[in-house]
C-alpha positions as CSV (number, residue, x, y, z in Angstrom):
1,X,0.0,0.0,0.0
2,X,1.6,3.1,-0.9
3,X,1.9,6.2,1.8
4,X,-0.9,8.3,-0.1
5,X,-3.3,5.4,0.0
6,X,-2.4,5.0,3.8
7,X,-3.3,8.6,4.3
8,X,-6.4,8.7,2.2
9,X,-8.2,5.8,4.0
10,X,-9.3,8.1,6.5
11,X,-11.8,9.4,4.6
12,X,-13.6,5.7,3.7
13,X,-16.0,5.2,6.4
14,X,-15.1,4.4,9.9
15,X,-16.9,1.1,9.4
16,X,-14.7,-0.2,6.4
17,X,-14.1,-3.0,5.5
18,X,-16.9,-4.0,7.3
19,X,-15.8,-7.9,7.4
20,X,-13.6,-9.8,9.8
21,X,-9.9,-9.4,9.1
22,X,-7.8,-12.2,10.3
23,X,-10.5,-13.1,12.2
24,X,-9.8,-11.0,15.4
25,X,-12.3,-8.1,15.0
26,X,-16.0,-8.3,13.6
27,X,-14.9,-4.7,12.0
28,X,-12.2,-2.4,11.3
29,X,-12.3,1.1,11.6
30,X,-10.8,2.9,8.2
31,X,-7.5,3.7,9.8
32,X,-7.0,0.6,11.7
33,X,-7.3,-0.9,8.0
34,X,-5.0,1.3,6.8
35,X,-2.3,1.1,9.0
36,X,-2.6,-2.6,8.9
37,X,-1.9,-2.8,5.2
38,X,0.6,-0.7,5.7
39,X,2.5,-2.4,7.9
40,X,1.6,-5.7,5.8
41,X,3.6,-4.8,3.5
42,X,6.8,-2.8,4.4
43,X,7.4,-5.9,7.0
44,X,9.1,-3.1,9.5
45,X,10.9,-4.0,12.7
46,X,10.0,-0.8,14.1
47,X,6.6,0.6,13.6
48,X,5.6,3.7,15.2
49,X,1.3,4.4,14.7
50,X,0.1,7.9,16.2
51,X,-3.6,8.0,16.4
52,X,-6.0,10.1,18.7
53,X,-6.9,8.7,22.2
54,X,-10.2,7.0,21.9
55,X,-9.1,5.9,17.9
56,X,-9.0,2.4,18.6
57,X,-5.0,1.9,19.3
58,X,-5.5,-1.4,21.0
59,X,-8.1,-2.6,18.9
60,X,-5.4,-2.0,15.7
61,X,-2.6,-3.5,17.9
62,X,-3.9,-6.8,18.4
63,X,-5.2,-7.4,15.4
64,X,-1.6,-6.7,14.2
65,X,-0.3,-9.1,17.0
66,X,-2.7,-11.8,15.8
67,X,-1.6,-11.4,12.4
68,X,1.6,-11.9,13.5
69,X,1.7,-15.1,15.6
70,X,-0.6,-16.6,12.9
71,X,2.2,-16.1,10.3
72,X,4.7,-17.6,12.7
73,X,6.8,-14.2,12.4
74,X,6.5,-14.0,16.1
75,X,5.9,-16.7,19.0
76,X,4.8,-14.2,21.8
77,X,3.8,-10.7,22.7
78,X,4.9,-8.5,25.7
79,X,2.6,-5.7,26.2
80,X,4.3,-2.7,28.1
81,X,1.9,-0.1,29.5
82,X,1.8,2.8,31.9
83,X,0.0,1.8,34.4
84,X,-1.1,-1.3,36.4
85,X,-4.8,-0.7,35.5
86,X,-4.0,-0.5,31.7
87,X,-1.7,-3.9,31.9
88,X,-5.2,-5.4,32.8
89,X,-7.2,-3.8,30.5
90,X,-4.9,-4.5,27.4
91,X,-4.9,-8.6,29.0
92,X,-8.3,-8.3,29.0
93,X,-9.1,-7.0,25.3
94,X,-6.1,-9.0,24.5
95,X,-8.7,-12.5,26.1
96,X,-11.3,-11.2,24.2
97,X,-9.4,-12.0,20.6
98,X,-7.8,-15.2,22.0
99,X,-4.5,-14.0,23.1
100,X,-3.8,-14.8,25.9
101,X,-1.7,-12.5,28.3
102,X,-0.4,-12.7,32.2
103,X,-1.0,-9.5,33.2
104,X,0.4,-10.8,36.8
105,X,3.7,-11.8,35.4
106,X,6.9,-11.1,37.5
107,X,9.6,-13.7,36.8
108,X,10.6,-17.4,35.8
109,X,9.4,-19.4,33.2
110,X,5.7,-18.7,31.3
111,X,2.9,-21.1,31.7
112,X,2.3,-22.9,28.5
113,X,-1.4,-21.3,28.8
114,X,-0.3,-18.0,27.9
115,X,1.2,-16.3,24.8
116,X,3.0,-13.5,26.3
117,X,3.0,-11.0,29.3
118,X,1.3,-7.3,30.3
119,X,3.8,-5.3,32.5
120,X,4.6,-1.8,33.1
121,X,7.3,0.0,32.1
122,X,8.1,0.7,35.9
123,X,8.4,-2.8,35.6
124,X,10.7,-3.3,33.0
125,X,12.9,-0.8,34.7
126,X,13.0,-2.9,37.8
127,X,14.3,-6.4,36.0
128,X,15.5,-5.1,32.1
129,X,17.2,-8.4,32.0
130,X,14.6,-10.3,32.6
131,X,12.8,-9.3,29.7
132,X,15.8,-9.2,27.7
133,X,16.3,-13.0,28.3
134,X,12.5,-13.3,27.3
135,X,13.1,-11.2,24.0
136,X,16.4,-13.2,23.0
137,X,15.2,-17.0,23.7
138,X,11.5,-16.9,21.4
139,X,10.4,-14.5,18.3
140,X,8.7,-11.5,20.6
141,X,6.5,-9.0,19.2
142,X,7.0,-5.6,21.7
143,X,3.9,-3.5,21.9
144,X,4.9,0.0,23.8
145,X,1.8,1.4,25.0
146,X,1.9,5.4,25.3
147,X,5.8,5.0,24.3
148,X,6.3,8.3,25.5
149,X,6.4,7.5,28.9
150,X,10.0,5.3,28.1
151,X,11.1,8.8,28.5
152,X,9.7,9.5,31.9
153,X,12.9,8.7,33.3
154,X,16.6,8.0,32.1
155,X,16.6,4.7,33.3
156,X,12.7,3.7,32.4
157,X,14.5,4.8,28.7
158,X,17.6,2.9,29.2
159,X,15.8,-0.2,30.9
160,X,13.3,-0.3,27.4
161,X,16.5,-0.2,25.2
162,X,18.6,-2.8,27.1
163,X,15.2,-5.1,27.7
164,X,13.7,-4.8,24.1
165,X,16.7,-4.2,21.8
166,X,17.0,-8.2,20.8
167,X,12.8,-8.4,20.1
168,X,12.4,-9.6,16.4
169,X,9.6,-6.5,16.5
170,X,8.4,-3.7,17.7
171,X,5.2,-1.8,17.8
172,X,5.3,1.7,19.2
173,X,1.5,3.6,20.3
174,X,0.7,7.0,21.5
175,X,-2.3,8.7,21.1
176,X,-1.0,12.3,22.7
177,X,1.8,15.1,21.8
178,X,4.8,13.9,22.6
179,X,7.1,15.1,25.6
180,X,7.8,19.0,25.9
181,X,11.4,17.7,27.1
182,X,14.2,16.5,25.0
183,X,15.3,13.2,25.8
184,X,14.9,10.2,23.1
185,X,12.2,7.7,23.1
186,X,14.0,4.4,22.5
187,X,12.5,3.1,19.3
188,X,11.5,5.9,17.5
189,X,12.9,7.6,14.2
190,X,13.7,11.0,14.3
191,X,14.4,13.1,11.3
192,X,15.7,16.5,10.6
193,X,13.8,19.1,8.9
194,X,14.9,21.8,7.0
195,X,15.2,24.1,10.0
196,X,18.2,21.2,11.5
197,X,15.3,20.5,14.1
198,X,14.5,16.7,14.8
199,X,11.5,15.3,15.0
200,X,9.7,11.9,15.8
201,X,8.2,10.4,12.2
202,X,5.3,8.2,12.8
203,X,4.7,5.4,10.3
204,X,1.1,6.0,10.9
205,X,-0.9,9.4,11.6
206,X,-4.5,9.4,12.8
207,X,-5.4,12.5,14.4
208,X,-8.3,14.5,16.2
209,X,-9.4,15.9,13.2
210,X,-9.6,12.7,11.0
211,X,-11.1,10.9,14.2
212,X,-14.0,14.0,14.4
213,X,-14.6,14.0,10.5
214,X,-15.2,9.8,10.6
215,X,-16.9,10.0,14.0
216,X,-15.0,8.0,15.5
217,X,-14.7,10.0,18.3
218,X,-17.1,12.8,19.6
219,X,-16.7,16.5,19.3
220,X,-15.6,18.4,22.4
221,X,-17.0,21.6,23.8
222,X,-15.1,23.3,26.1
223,X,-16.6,25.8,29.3
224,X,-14.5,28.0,30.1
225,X,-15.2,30.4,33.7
226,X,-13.4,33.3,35.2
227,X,-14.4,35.2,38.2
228,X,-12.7,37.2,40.8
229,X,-10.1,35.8,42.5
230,X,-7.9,36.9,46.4
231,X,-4.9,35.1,47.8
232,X,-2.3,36.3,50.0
233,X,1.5,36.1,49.1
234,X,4.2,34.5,51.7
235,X,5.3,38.3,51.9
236,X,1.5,39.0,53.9
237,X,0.6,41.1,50.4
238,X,-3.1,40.5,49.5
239,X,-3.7,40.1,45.5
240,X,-6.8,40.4,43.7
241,X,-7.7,39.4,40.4
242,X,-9.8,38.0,37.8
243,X,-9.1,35.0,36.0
244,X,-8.6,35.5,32.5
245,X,-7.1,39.0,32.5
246,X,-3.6,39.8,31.2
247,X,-1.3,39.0,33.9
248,X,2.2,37.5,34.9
249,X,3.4,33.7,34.8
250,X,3.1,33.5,38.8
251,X,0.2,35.4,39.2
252,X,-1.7,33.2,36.8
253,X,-0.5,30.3,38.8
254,X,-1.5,31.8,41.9
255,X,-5.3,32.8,40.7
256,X,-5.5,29.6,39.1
257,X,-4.5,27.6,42.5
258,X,-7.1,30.0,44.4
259,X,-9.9,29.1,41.8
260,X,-9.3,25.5,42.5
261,X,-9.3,25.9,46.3
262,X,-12.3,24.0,47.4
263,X,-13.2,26.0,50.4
264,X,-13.8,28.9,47.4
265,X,-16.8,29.5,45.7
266,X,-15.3,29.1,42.4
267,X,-15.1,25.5,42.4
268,X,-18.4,24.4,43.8
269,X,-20.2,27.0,41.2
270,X,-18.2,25.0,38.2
271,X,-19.7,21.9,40.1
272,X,-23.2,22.8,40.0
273,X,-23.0,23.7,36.3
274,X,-20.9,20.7,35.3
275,X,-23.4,18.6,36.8
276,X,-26.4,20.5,35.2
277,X,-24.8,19.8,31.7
278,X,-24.5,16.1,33.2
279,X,-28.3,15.9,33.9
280,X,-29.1,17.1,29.9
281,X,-26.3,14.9,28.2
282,X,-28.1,11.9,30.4
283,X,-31.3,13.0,28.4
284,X,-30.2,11.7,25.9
285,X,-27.0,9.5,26.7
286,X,-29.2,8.2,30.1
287,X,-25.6,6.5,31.5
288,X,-23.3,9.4,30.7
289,X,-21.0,10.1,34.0
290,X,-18.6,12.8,34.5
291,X,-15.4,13.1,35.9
292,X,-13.0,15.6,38.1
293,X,-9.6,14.9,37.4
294,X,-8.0,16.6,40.5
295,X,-4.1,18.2,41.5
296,X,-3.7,16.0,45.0
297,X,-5.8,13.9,47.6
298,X,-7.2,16.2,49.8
299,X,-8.3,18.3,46.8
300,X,-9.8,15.7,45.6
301,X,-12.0,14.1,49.0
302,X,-12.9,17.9,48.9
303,X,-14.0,17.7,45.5
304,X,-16.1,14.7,46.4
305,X,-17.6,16.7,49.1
306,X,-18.8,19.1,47.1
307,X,-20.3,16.7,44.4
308,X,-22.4,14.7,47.7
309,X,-23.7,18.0,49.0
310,X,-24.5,19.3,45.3
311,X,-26.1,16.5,44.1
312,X,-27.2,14.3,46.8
313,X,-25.6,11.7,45.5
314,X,-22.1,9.7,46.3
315,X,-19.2,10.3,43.8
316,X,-16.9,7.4,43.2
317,X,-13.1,8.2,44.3
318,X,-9.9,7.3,42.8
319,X,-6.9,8.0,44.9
320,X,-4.0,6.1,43.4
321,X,-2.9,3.4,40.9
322,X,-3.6,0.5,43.5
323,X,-5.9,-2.6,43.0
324,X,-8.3,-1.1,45.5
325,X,-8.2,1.9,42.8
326,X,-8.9,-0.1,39.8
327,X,-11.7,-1.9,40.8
328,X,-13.8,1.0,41.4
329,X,-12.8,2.6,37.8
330,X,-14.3,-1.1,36.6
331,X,-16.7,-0.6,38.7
332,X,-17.6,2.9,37.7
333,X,-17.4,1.9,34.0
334,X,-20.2,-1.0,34.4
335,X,-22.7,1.0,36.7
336,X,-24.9,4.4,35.9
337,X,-23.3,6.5,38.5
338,X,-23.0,10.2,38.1
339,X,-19.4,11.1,39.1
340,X,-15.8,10.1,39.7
341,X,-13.0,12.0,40.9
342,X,-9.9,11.0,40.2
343,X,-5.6,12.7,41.3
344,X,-3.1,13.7,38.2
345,X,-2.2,10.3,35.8
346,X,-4.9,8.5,36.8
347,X,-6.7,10.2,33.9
348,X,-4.7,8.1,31.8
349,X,-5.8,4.9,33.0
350,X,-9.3,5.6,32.7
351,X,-10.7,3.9,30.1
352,X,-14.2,4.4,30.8
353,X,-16.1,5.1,27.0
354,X,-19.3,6.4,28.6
355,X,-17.4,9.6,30.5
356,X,-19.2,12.7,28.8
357,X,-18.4,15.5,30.8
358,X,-15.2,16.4,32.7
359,X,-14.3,19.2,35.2
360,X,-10.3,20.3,34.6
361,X,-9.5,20.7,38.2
362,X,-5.5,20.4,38.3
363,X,-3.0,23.1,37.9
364,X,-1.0,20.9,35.3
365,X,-0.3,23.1,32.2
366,X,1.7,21.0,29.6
367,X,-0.2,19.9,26.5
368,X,0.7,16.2,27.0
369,X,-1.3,16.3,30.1
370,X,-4.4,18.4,29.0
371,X,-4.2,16.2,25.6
372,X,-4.6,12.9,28.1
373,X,-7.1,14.1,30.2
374,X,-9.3,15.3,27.5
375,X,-8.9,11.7,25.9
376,X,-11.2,10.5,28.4
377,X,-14.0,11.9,27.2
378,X,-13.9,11.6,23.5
379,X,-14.5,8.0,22.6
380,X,-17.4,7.9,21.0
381,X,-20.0,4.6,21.6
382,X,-22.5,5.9,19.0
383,X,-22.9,8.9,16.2
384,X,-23.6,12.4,17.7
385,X,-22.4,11.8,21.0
386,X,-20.7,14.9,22.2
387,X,-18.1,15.9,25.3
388,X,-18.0,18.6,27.8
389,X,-15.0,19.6,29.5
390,X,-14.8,22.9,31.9
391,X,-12.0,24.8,32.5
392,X,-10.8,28.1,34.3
393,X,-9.8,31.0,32.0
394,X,-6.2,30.5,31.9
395,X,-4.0,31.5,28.5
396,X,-2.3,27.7,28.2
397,X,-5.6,26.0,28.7
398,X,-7.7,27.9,26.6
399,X,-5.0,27.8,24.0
400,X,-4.6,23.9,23.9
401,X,-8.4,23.5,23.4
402,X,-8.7,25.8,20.6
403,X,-5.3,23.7,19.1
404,X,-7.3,20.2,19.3
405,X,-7.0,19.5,15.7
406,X,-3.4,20.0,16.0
407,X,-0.9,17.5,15.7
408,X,2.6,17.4,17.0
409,X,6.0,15.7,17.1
410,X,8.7,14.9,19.6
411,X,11.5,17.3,18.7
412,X,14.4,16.6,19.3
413,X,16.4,19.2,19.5
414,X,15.8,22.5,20.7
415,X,15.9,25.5,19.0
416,X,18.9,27.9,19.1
417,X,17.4,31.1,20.9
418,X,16.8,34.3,19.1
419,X,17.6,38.1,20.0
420,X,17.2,36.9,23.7
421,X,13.5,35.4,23.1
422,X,12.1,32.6,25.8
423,X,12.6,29.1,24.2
424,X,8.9,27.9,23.0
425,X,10.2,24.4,23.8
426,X,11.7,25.0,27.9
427,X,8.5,24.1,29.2
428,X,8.9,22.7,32.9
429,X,10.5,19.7,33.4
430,X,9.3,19.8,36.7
431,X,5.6,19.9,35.8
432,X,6.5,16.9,33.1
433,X,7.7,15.0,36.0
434,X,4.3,16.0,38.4
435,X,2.1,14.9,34.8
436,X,3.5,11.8,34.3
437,X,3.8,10.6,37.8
438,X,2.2,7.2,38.8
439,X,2.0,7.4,42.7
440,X,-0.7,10.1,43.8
441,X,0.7,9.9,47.1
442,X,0.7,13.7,49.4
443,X,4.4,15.0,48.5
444,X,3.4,18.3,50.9
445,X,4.4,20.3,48.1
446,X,1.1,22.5,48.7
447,X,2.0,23.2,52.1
448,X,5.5,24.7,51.4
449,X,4.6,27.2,48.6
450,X,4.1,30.6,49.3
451,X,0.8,31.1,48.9
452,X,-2.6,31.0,50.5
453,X,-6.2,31.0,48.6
454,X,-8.6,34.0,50.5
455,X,-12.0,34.0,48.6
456,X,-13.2,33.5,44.7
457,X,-16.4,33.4,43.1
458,X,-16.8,31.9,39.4
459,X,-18.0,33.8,35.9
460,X,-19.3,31.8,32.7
461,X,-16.9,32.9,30.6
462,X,-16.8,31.6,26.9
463,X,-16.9,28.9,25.1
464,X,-14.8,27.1,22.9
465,X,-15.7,24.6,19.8
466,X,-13.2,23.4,16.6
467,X,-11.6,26.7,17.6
468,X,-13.7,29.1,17.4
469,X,-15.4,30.9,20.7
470,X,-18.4,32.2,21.8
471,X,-20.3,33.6,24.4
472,X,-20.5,36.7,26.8
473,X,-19.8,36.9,30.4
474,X,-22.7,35.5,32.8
475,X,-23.9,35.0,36.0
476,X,-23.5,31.1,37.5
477,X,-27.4,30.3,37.1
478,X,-28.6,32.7,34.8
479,X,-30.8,32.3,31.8
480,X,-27.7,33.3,29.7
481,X,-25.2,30.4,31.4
482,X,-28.5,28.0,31.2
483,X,-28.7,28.2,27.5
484,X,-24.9,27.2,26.9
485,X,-25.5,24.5,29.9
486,X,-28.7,23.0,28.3
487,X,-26.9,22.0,24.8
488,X,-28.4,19.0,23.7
489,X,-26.2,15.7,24.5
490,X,-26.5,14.2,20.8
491,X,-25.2,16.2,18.1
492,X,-23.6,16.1,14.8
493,X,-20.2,18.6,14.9
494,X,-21.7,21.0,12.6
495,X,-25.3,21.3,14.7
496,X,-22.8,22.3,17.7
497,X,-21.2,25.5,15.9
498,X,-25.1,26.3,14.5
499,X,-26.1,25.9,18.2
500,X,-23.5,28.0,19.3
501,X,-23.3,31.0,16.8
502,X,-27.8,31.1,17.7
503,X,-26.9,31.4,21.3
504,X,-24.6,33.5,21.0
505,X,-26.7,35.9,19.4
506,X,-29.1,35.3,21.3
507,X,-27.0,36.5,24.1
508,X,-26.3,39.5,22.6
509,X,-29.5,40.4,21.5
510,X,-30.4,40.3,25.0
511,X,-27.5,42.4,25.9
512,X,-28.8,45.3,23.6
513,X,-31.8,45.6,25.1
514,X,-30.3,46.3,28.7
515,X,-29.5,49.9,30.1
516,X,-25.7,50.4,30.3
517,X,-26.0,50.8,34.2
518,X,-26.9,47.2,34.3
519,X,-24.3,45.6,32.4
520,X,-22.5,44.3,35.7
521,X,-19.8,42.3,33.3
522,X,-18.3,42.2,30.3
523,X,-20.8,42.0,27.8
524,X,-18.4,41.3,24.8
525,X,-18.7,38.3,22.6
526,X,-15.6,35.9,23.4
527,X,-13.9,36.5,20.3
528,X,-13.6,40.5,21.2
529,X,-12.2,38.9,24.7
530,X,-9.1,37.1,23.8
531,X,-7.4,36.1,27.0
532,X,-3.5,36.7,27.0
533,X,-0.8,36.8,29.0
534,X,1.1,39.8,30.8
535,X,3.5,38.9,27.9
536,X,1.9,38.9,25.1
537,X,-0.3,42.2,26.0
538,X,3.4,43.7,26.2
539,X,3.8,42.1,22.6
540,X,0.5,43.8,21.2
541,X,1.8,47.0,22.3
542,X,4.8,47.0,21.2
543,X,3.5,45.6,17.9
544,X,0.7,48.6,17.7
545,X,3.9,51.1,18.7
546,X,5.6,50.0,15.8
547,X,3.2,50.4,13.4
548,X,2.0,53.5,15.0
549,X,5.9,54.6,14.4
550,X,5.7,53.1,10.4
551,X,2.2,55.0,9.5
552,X,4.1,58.3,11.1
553,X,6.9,58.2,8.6
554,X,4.2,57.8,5.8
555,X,1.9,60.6,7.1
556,X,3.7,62.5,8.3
557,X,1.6,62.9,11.6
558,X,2.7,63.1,15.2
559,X,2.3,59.6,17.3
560,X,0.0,61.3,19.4
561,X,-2.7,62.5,17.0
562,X,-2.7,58.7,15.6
563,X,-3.2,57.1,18.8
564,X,-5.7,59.7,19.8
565,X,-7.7,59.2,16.2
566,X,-7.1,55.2,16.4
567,X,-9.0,55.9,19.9
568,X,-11.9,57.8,18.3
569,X,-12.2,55.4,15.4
570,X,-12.2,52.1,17.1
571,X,-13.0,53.2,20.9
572,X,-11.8,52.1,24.3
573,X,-9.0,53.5,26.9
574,X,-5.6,55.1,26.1
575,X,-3.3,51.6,24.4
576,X,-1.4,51.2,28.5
577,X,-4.9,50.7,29.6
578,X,-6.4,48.8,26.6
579,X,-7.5,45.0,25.9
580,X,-6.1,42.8,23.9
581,X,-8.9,43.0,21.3
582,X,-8.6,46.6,21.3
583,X,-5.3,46.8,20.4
584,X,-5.8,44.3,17.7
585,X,-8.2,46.2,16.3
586,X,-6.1,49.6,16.9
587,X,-3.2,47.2,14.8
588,X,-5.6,46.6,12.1
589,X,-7.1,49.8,11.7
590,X,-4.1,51.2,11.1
591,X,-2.5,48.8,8.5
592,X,-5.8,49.4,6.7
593,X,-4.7,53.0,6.8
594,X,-1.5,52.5,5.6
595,X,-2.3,50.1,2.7
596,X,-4.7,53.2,1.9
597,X,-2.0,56.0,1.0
598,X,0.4,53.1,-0.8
């Protein structure tokens, strides 16, 4: 199959072939197929598939294994996932096609019964030569589940290599961007682009976008809320301020940790209208749940709390990666209940399909994470199913869920900084290490920053669809936050942006017919609202000041008189004082004027 009739078969439906290849799977999904033939016929050692969390990965993989030991090419399988919950699952889809996996395997000789193991990549790190031994003395077929995570550590990396370099092949999976740090992922091809940069290069792409387009997976619309926020520094300072406005990296962080706070108001109003969106999805998805995926453990008990008191009801918790832990996911998974709480990585091992709506209650910013966590709610069971996640107004968040679509490499190698600009790529090693985690146990961390949450209170803010956003501020409760809340559960993905553009002006409408005095917030639609950074504000203007600067040399008019008429034409405060809309519009306005007089 050549690479362009790999890529096209995407667009065939989701359901073809529609027969039973190899006799493993009563269909495959279009990708699954195409990636199969792929493989089929290059014969690779190494074989790297990227596809979209909820795609189908294991589904593709086994069927590839089964192919495999019923060609003789390979005589058993090891299975390396993150987690101990996922070893179990994959042993268990693995049963379900007649493979049969030890997902309890620690050492010695395999019983005849099985054809392979399920460990962790923890515990290939603990006994690499066991596994070695294993790869060298039968024909083994590696499958590395979430490969990124043989990064994690030097030696989970090292222990991969040493343990899996003699195994006749190898099949890597990941379903999310790859690590924001540098080190190699054993296995993986990297190739240099014309910029000298290094990147992965997947034999096999499958991403959001293709997934949403053959509805294989459900379209995701993100709740964003801001609202006033007061925390006190370790200097005895108090700080106020409202999420979503321009300001620096730590106080971001620290309005961000004070929305979370669960003695706050913030956190239980996100609660109550998370679980109001839970009550219409259930309309029409009756045994749709919803998770919290929390920062810590007492966060999380606290988040539980809340849910009892809000909804009367008992919400399942998940505190760490245990056996304890795992059977309430399975449990949670086969039952009707409403809501499940669950601390950091977790997320990842939750495989529960019918998860619709999701509360983003951690202060973990990398894109790997959010990417994870918002995996858990896109796996579609049916056609129109659609996902709810909410989310405070922070720049990084908001930005990765208007980049869904997006699909990204490893690199390599980072770029060389220019004229004293921030690397893009130095993002915090230290927060990689807190996302990727496995044990949820209390570090005390929280306890030793300087820092403590006062009071917040919570504003619908926006929200977000295939990157576009709408919506003005509102009131938790309001006829204006209830219309957004009340979006039917079953949807095609372009009914949602219909739904969305008539509520939004709706929303407006309403707006216009209300006396100034009463406008309480800012009634803007969300795309007049963009939330930035302290940073990038600076950036827009500077950017207008140099244009302003430009269009003087052409004019011949003072700065002043054009940032006074810019003021007059498009509105708003002086440009120290101005939003970032406004002084994108200022920017545009004046480009318009100087293509004019060219």
């Amino acid at each position: 199959m050549t690479t362009t009739a790999a890529s096209s078969s995407h667009h065939l439906s989701p359901a073809f072939p529609g027969r039973a290849p190899w006799g493993t799977a009563s269909k495959l999904r279009a990708w699954q197929q195409g990636a199969m033939e792929k493989y089929i016929q290059e014969q690779p050692r190494d074989f790297l598939a990227v596809a979209t969390p909820g795609a189908g990965k294991t589904t593709f993989a086994l069927t590839l294994a089964s192919w495999l030991l019923h060609h003789h090419v390979v005589q058993q399988v090891t299975v390396v996932a993150p987690t101990e919950h996922l070893k179990k699952q994959w042993a268990e889809a693995a049963a379900r096609i007649g493979i049969r996996l030890d997902p309890e395997y620690s050492a010695g000789p395999l019983s005849k019964d099985y054809h392979g193991v399920a460990v962790t990549y923890a515990g290939v790190g603990v006994r690499p030569m066991l596994h070695r031994n294993r790869s060298e003395q039968r024909k083994t077929l590696v499958i590395l589940d979430e490969i990124h995570h043989a990064g994690d550590s030097k030696s989970w990396g090292e222990a991969c290599l040493e343990a899996f370099e003699p195994a006749t092949r190898r099949l890597a999976l990941t379903g999310t961007p790859f690590r924001s740090d540098t080190n190699p992922i054993p296995f993986v091809t990297y190739e240099e682009g014309n910029d000298g940069i290094r990147r992965s290069a997947a034999d096999y792409t499958y991403g959001y976008g293709n997934a949403l387009a053959d509805h294989v997976v459900r379209p995701v619309i993100f709740l964003s809320y801001s609202g006033n926020m007061r925390w006190r520094t370790k200097a005895g300072d108090e700080i106020a301020a409202r999420l979503g406005e321009p300001m620096t990296k730590d106080a971001i962080s620290q309005a961000w940790r004070t929305a979370l706070d669960p003695r706050g108001e913030w956190m239980p109003s996100v609660l109550r209208a998370a679980d109001q969106r839970l009550t219409e999805v259930r309309k029409s998805i009756p045994d749709a749940g919803a998770l919290v995926i929390a920062s810590d453990q007492d966060s999380a008990r606290a988040y539980a709390k809340l849910i009892r008191e809000i909804t009367g009801t008992k919400a399942t918790l998940v505190l760490s990666d245990d056996a304890g832990a795992s059977n309430r996911i399975d449990e949670f998974s086969n039952n009707t209940d409403r809501w499940m709480v669950a601390v950091r990585m977790v997320s990842e091992g939750v495989d529960v399909p019918r998860l619709a709506v999701g509360v983003y209650a951690t202060t973990i910013s990398t894109p790997l994470f959010f990417a994870q966590a918002v995996g858990r709610f896109v796996r579609s069971r049916r056609r129109g199913e659609t996902a709810s996640v909410f989310l405070p107004t922070v720049p990084d968040l908001l930005g990765f869920a208007n980049e869904m679509e997006r699909e990204r490499d490893h690199v390599l190698d980072k770029p060389k900084k220019d004229g004293g600009e921030e690397d893009p790529y130095a993002e915090s090693e230290k927060e990689m290490e807190e996302a990727n985690r496995e044990q949820d146990e209390d570090t005390g961390e929280q306890d030793m920053l300087p820092f403590e949450a006062l009071e917040s209170d919570a504003v619908f803010d926006r929200v977000m669809y295939n990157g576009a956003e709408f919506g003005m501020q509102a009131h938790p409760g309001s006829e204006e936050e209830q219309d957004y809340l009340g979006i039917p559960g079953l949807l095609e993905p372009e009914q949602v942006q219909l739904l969305l553009q008539k509520r939004q002006a709706k929303q407006i409408a309403h707006s216009k017919k209300k006396p100034d005095t009463e406008a309480d917030l800012l009634e803007l639609p969300a795309e007049r609202r963009p939330v930035v950074s302290h940073k990038e504000l600076m950036e827009l203007r500077r950017q207008l000041n140099t244009m302003v600067g430009a269009y003087v040399h052409q004019s011949g008019k003072p700065h002043g008189v054009i940032h006074t008429e810019l003021r007059r034409v498009c509105g708003g405060p002086p440009s120290a004082e101005a939003t970032a809309g406004q002084l994108r519009q200022r920017i545009a306005k004046v480009q318009e004027w100087a293509t004019r007089m060219k």
